[in-house]
Biotite code that builds the C-alpha atoms (Angstrom):
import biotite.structure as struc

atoms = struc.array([
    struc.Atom([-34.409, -172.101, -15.191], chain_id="A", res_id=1, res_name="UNK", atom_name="CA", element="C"),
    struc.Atom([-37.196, -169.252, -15.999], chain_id="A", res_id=2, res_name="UNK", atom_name="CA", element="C"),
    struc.Atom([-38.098, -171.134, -19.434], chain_id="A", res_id=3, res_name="UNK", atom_name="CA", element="C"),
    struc.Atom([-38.845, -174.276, -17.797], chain_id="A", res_id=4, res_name="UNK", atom_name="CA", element="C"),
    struc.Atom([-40.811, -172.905, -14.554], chain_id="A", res_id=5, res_name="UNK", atom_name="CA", element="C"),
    struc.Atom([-43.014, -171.273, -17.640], chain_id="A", res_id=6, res_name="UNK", atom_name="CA", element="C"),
    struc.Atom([-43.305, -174.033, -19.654], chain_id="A", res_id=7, res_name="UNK", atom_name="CA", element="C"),
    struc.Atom([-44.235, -176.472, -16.770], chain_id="A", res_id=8, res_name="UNK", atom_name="CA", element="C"),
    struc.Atom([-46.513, -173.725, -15.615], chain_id="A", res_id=9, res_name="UNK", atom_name="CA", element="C"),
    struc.Atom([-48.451, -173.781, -18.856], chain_id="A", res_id=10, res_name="UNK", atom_name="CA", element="C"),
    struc.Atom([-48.845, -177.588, -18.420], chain_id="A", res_id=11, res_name="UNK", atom_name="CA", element="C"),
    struc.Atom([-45.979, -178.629, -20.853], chain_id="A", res_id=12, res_name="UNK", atom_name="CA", element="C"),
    struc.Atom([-43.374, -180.857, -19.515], chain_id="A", res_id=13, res_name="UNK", atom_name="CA", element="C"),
    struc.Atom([-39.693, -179.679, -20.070], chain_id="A", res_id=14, res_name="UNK", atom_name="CA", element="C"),
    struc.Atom([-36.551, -181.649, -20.712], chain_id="A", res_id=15, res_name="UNK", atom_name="CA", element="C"),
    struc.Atom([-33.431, -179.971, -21.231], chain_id="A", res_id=16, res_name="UNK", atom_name="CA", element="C"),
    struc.Atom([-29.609, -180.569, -22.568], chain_id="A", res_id=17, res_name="UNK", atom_name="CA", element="C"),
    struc.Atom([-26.498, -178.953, -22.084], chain_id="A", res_id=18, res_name="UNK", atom_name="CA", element="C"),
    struc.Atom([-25.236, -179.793, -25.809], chain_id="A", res_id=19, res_name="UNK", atom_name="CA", element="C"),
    struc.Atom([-26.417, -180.984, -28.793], chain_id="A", res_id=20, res_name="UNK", atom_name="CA", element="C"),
    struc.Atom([-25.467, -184.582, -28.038], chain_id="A", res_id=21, res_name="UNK", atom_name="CA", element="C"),
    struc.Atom([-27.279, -184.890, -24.763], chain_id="A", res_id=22, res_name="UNK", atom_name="CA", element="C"),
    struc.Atom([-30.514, -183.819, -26.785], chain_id="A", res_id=23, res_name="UNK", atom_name="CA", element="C"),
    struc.Atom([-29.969, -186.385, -29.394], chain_id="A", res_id=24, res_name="UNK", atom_name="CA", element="C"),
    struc.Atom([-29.757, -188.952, -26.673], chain_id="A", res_id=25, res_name="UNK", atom_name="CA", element="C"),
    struc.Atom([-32.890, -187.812, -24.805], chain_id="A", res_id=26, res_name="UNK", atom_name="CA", element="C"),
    struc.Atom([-34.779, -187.380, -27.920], chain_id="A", res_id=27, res_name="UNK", atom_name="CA", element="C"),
    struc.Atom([-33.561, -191.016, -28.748], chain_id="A", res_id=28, res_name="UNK", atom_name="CA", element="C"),
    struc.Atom([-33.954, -192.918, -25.748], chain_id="A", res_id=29, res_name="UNK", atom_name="CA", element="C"),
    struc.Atom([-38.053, -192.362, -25.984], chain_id="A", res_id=30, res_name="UNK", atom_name="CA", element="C"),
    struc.Atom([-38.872, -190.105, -28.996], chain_id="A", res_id=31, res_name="UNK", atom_name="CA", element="C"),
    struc.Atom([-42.990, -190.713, -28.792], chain_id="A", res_id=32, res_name="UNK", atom_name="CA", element="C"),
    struc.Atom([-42.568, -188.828, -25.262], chain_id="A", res_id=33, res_name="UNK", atom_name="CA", element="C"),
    struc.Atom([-41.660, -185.441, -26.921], chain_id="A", res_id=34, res_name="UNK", atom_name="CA", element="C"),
    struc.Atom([-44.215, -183.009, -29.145], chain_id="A", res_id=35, res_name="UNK", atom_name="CA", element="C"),
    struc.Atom([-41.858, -180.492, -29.787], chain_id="A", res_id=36, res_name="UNK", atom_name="CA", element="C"),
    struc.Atom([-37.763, -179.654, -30.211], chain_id="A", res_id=37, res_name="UNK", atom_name="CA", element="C"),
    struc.Atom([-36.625, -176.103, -29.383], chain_id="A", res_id=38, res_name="UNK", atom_name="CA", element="C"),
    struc.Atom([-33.152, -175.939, -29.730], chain_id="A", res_id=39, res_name="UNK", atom_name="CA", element="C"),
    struc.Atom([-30.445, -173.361, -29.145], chain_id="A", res_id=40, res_name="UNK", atom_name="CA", element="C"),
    struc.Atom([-28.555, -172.256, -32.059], chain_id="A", res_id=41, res_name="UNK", atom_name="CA", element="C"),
    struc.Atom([-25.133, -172.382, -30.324], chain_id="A", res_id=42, res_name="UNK", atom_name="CA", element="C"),
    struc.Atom([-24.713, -174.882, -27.674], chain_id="A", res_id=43, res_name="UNK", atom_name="CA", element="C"),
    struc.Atom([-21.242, -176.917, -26.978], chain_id="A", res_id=44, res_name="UNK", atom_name="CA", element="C"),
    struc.Atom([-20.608, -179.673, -29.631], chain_id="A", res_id=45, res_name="UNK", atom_name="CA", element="C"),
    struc.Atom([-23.393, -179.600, -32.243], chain_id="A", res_id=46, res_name="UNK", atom_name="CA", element="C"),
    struc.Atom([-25.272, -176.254, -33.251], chain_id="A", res_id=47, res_name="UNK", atom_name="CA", element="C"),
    struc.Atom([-29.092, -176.036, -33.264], chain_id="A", res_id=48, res_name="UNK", atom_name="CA", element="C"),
    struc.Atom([-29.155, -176.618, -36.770], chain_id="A", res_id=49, res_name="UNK", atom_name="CA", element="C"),
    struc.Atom([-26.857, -179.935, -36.552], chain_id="A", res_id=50, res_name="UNK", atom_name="CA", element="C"),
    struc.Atom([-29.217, -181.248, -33.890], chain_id="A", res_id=51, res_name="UNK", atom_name="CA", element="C"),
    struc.Atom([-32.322, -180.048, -36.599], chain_id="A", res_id=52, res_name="UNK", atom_name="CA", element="C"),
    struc.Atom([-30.929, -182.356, -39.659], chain_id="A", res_id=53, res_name="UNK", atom_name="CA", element="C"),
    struc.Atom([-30.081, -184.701, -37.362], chain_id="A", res_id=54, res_name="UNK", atom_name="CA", element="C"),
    struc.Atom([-33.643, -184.932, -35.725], chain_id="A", res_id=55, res_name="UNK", atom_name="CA", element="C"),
    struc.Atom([-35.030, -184.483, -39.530], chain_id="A", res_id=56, res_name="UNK", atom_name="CA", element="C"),
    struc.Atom([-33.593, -187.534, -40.665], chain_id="A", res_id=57, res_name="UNK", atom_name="CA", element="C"),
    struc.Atom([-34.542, -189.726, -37.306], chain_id="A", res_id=58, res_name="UNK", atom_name="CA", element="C"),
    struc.Atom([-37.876, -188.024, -36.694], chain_id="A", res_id=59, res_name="UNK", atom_name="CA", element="C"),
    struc.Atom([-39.103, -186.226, -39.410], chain_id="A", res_id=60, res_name="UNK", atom_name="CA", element="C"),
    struc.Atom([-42.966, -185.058, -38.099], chain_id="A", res_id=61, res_name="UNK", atom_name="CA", element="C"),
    struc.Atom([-41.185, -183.754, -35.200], chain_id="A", res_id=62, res_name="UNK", atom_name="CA", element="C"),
    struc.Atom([-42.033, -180.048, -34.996], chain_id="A", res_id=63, res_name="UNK", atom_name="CA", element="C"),
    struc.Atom([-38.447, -178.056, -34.471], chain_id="A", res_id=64, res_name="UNK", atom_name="CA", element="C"),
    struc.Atom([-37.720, -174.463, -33.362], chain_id="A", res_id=65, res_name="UNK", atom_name="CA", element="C"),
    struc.Atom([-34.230, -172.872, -32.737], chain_id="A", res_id=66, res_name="UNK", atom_name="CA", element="C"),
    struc.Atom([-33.789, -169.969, -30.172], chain_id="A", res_id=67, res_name="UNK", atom_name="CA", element="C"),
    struc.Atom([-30.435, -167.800, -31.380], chain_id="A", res_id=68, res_name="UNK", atom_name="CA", element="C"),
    struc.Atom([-29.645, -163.646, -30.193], chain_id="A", res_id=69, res_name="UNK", atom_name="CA", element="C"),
    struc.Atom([-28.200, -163.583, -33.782], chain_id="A", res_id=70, res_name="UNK", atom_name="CA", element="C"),
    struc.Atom([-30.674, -164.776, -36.533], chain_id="A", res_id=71, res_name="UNK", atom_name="CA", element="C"),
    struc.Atom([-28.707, -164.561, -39.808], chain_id="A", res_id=72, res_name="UNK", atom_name="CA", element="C"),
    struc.Atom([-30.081, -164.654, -43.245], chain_id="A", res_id=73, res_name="UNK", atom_name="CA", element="C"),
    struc.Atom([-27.801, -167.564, -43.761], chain_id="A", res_id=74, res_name="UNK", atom_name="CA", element="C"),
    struc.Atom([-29.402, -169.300, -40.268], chain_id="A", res_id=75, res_name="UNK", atom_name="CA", element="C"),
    struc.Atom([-32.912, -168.445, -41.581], chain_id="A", res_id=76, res_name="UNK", atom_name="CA", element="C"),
    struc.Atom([-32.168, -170.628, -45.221], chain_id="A", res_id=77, res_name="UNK", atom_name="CA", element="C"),
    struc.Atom([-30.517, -173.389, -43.432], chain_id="A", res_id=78, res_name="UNK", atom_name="CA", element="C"),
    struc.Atom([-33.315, -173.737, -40.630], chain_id="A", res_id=79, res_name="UNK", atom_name="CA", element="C"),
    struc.Atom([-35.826, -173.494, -43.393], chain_id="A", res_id=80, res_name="UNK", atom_name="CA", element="C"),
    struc.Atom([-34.168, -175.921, -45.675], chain_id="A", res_id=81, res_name="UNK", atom_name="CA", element="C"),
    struc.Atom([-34.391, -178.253, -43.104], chain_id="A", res_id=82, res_name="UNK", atom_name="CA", element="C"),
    struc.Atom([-37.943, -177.640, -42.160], chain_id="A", res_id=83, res_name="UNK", atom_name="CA", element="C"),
    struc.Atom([-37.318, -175.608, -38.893], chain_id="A", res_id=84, res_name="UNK", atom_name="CA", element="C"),
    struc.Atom([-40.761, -174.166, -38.148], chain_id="A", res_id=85, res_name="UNK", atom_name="CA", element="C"),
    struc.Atom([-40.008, -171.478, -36.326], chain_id="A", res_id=86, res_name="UNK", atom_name="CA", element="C"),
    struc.Atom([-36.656, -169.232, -35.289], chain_id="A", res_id=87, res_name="UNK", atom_name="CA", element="C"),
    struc.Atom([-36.814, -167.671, -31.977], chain_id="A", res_id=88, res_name="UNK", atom_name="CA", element="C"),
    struc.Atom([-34.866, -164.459, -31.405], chain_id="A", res_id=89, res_name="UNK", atom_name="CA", element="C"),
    struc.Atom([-33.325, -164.858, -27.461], chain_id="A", res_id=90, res_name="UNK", atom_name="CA", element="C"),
    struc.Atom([-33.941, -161.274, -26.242], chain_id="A", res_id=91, res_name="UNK", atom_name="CA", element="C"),
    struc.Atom([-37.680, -160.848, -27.203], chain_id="A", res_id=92, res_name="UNK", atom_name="CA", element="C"),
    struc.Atom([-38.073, -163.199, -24.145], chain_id="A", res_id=93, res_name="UNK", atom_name="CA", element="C"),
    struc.Atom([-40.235, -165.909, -22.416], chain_id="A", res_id=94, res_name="UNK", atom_name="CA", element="C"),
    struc.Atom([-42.975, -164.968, -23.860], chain_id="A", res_id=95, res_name="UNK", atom_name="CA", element="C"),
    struc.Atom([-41.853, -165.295, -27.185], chain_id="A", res_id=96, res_name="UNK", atom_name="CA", element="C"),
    struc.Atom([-40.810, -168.944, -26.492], chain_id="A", res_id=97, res_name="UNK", atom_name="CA", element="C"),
    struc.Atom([-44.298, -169.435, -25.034], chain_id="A", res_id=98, res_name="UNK", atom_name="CA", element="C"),
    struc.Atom([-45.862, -168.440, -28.279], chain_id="A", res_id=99, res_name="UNK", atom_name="CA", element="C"),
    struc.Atom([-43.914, -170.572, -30.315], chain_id="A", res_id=100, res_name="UNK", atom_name="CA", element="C"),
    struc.Atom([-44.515, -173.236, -28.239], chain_id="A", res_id=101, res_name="UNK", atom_name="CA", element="C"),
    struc.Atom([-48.282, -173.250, -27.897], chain_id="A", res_id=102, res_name="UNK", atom_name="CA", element="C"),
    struc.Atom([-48.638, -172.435, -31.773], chain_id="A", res_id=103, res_name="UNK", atom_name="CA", element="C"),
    struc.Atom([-46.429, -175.130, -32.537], chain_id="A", res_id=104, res_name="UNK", atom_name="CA", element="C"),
    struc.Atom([-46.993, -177.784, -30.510], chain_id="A", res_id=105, res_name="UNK", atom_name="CA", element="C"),
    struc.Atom([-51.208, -177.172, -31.459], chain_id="A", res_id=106, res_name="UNK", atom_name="CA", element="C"),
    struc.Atom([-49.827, -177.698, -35.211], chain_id="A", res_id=107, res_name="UNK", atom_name="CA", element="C"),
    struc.Atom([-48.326, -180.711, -34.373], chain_id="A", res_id=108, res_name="UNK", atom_name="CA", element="C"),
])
């Protein structure tokens, strides 16, 4: 996947999920190993923002970001209700995610 040869390239190591569920388990099987969450907003089972309250309430200093090709108003006050840092619009690209991840993960 072109995200995660960029990420890995930038010295980040990359875990990914094909649902919501299968990031919850990563995330809980050793949560101290991850800096950062970037989630997509629709995946099968659980949308970004389910995985982002349920992360919230588990592991609430971990910084979150959700990647969507529709950002909604209504997205936008959930994600920042929950303390989402950071919503990603898909088509701006890999460079966009690479942004948000250096910014947030130095935050962190």
């Amino acid at each position: 996947m072109l995200f995660q040869r960029m990420m890995e390239r930038r010295g980040y190591k990359v875990r990914l999920a094909e649902s919501g569920d299968e990031a919850l388990e990563i995330l809980a099987r050793d949560p101290a190993a991850f800096d950062l969450l970037l989630v997509d907003y629709n995946m099968p089972g659980l949308t970004g923002i389910d995985v982002a309250r349920e992360v919230r309430g588990r592991h609430p200093g971990l910084p979150i970001a959700i990647a969507s090709g529709f950002i909604t108003d209504d997205i936008r006050d959930r994600a920042r209700e929950l303390g989402v840092m950071d919503l990603v619009f898909k088509p701006d690209g890999v460079t966009e995610y690479c942004t948000v991840v250096d910014r947030l993960v130095r935050q962190a």
